[in-house]
C-alpha positions in Angstrom: -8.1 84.9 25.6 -5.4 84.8 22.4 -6.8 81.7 21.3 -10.5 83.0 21.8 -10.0 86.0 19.9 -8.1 84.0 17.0 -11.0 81.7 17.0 -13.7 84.4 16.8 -11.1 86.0 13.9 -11.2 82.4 11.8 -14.9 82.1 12.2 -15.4 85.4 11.2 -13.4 85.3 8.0 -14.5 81.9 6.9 -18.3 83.2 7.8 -17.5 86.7 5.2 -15.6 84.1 2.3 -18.4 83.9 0.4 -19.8 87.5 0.7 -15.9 88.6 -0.3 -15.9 86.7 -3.3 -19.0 87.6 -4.5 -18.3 91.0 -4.2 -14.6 90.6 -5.7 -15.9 88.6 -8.7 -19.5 90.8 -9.6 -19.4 92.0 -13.0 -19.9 95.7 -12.8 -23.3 97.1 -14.4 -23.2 99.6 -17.2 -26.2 100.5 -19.1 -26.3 101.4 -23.0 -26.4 104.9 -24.2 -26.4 104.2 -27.4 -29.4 102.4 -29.8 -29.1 100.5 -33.3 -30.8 103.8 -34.1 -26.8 105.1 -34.4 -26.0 103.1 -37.2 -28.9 103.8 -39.0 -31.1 100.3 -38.6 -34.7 99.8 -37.3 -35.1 97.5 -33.9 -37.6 96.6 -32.0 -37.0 96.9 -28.1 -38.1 93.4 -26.6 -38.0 91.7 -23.5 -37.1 87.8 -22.9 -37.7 85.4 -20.6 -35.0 83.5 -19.3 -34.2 81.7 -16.1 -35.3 82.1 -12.7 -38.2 84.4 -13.7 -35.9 86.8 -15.2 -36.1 89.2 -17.7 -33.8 90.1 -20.3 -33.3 93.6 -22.2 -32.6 93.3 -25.9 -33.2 94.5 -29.4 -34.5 92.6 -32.0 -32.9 94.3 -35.7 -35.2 92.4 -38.3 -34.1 91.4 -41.5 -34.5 93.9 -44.4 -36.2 90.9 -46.3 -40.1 90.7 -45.3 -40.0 86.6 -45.4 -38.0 84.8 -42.6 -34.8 85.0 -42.8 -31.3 83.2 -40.5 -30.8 84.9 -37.9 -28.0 85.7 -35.2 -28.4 85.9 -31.3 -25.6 88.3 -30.5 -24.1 88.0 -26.5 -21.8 90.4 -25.3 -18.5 89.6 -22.3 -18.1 90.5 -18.7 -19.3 93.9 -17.6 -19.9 94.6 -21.0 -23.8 95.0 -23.0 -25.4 94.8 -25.8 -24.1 98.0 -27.8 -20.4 97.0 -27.4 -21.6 94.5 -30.2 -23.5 97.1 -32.1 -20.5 98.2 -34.7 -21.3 94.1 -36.1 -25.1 94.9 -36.7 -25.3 96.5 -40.1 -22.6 94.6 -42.1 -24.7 91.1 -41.2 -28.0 93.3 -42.0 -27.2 94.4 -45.2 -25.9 90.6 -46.0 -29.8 89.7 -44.9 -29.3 88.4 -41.7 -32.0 89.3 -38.9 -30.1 89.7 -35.7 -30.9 90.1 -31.6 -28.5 92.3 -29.3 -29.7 91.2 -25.6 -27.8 91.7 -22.1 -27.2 88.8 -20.0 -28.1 89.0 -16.3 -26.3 91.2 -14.3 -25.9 93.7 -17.6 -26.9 96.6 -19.0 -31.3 96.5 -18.4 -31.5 93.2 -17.9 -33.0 92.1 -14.4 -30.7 91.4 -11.7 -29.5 88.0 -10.4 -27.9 86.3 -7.5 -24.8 86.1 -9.8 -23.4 85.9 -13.3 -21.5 83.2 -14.9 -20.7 81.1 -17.9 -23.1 78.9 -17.8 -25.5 81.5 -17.0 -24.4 83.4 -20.0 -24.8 80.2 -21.9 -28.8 79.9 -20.3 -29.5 83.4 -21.5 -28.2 82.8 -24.7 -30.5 79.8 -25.0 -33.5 81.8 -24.6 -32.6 84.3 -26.5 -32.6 81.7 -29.3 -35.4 80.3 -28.3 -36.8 83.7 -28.6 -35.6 84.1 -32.3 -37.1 80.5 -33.7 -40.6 81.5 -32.4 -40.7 84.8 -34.0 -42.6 83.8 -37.8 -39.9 86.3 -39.7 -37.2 84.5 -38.5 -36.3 80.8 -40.3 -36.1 78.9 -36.7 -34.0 76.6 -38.8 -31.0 78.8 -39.8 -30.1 80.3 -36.1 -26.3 81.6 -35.3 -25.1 82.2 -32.1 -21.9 84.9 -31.5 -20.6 85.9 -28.6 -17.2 87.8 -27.1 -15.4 87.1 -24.3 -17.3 84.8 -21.5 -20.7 85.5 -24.1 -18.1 83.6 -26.6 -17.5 81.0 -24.5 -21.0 80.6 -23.3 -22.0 80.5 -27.2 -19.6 77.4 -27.4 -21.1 75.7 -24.3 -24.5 76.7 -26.1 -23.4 74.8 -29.5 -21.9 71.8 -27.8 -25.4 70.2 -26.9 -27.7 72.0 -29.1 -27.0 70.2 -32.2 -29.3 72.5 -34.8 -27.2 75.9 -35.1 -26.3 76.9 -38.2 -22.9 78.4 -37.2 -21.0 80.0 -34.0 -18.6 82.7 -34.3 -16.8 83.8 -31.1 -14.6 85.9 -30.1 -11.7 86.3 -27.8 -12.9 83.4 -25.7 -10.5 82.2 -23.1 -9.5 78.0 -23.5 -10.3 77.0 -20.0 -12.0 79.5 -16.8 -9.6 78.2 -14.1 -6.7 80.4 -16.5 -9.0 82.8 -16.6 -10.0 83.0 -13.0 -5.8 82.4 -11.9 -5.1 85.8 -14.2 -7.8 87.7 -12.1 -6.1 86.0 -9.3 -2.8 87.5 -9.6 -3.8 90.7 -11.0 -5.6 90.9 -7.3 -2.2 89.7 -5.3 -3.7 86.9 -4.0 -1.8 83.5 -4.0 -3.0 80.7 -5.8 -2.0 78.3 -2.9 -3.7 77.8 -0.6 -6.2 81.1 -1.2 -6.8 80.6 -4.4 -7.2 77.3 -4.7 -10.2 77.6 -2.3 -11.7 80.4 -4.2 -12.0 78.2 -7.5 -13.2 75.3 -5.7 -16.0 78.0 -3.9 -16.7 79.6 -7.5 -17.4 76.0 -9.1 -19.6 75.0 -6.2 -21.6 78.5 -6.4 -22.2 78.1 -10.6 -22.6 74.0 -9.9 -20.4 73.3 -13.0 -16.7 71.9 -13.1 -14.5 74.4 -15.0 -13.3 71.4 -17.1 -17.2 70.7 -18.1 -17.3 74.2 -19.3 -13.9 75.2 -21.0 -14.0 75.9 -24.3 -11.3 73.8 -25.1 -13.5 70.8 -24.4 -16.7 72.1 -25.5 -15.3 72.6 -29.1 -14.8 68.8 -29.1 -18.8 68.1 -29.0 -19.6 70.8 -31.6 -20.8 69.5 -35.4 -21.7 72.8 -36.5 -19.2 75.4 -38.5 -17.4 77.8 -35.6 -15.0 80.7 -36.3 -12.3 81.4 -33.7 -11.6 85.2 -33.6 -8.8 86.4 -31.7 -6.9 89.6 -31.4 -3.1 88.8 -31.9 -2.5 91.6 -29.2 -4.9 90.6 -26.4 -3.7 91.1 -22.8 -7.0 89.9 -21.2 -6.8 86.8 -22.9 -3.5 85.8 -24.4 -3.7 85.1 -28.5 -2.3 81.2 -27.1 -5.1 80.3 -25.9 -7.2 80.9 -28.6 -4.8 78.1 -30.3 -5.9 76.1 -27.9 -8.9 75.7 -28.4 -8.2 75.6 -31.8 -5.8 72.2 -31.7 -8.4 70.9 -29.6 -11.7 71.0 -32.4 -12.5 67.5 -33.4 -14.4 68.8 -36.7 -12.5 70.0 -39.7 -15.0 73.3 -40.1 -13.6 74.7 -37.4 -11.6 78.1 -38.3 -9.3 80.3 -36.4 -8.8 83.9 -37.6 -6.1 85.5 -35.8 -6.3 89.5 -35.9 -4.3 93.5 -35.1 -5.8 94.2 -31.7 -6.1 93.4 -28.2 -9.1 92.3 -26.1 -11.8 94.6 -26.8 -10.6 96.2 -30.6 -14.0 96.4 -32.1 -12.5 99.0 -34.5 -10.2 96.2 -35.5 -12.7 93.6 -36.2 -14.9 96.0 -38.2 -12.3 95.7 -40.6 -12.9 92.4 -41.5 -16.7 91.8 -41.0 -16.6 91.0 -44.8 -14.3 87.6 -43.7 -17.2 87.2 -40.6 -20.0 87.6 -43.1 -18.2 85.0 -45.6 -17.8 82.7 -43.4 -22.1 82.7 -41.8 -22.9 82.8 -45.9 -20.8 79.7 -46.6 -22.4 78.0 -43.6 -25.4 78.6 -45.0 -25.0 77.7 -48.2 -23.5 73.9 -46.8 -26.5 74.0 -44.4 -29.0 74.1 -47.6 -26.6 71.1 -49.3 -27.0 68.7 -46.7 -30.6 69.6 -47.1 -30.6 68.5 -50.3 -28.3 65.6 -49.8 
């Protein structure tokens, strides 16, 4: 009977596995309360179709120019939406940029999906560009993606195959998931070997990517376009070291890392030097109309 009842027990927990770490792993859902309207800029609410038949919740801030103009598809992190990235919005609007706010699955208003993910950050974010080059006062030629957190390093996977962006900036992107997912790990108690070990293995099955096919300090290797690393020197989420990483692992030489005050989520910190994110998407531009030339 001992042996049954262990039996039944095994099956039981190896039938719930999946269910438990779906559950542990779900990004929580919070929607905005807050609209560009705040910061004084016109929007346009839109809606855009991404995979799976999904919809996804945005707002499209149109240059103030009336002919197309670059524009920047903006991607928020983990549990986070689209107004976390809001306090960026008006510096890159007065410098004439046209930009797009959206939530990923799983966020904010966006439709609901059987999970989130990297890559699906990175398939959202795709659309959402997509979105941007078909709209006739946008120049479909000059597109930028940005991105925080898993949106930054979704934005990097984005930029590694798609060869025609102007420019990605992202911030506080972790180097590689499995650290990522071994942090979460321990925060939870739960031992690496042999529990943990499984769990990764189960999470890269479920997403059908290898975490090394995703990290961001290989997918910087395959990117030709100009990318700014931004990192808060005090981030706890995602230590500063890692954002080195990915650094001493670009292959191109216009590749940047800018290293500020502030931990994980310091949007007050990073509006304090918008005018070195600005310079940077202007100089890309500018070398993006010389080659054109050339």
């Amino acid at each position: 009977m001992d042996t049954f009842i262990i039996l039944v027990l095994v099956i039981a927990v190896l039938a719930s596995f999946p269910l438990l770490v779906h559950y542990g792993f779900r990004a929580p859902r919070i929607r905005e309360s807050r609209t560009p309207e705040k910061y004084g800029l016109s929007y346009q609410e839109v809606k855009i179709q991404t995979e799976n038949g999904k919809q996804l919740f945005g707002w499209f801030i149109p240059a103030s120019k009336t002919q197309s103009a670059p524009a920047i598809a903006v991607i928020h992190g983990w549990g986070s939406n689209a107004e976390m990235m809001l306090p960026l919005a008006k510096p890159f609007h007065e410098a004439g940029y046209a930009m797009l706010f959206f939530d990923s699955r799983n966020h904010g208003q966006s439709d609901s999906d059987a999970f989130s993910s990297l890559p699906r950050f990175a398939e959202d974010l795709e659309h959402a560009l997509n979105w941007l080059a078909e709209q006739s006062n946008v120049d479909g030629t000059k597109l930028i993606a940005m991105g925080h957190s898993v949106g930054a390093g979704a934005a990097l996977q984005v930029a590694s195959h798609r060869h025609n962006l102007a420019a990605v900036v992202s911030i506080s992107a972790f180097s590689h998931p499995k650290n990522m997912m071994r942090r979460i790990l321990a925060s939870k108690h739960i031992p690496y070997f042999p529990l943990g070990q499984l769990i990764l293995r189960f999470v890269e099955f479920t997403i059908g990517h290898r975490f090394r096919d995703i990290a961001p300090c290989n997918t910087i290797q395959q990117i030709n376009c100009p990318v700014l690393l931004v990192h808060g020197e005090d981030d706890r989420t995602v230590p500063v070291v890692e954002a080195h990483e990915i650094y001493a692992k670009r292959k191109s030489n216009h590749v940047r890392l800018l290293i500020l005050k502030g931990d994980h989520d310091s949007s007050h910190q990073i509006i304090k030097h918008t005018a070195e994110l600005v310079s940077f998407v202007d100089q890309a531009m500018r070398d993006l109309e010389k080659r054109r030339i050339i």
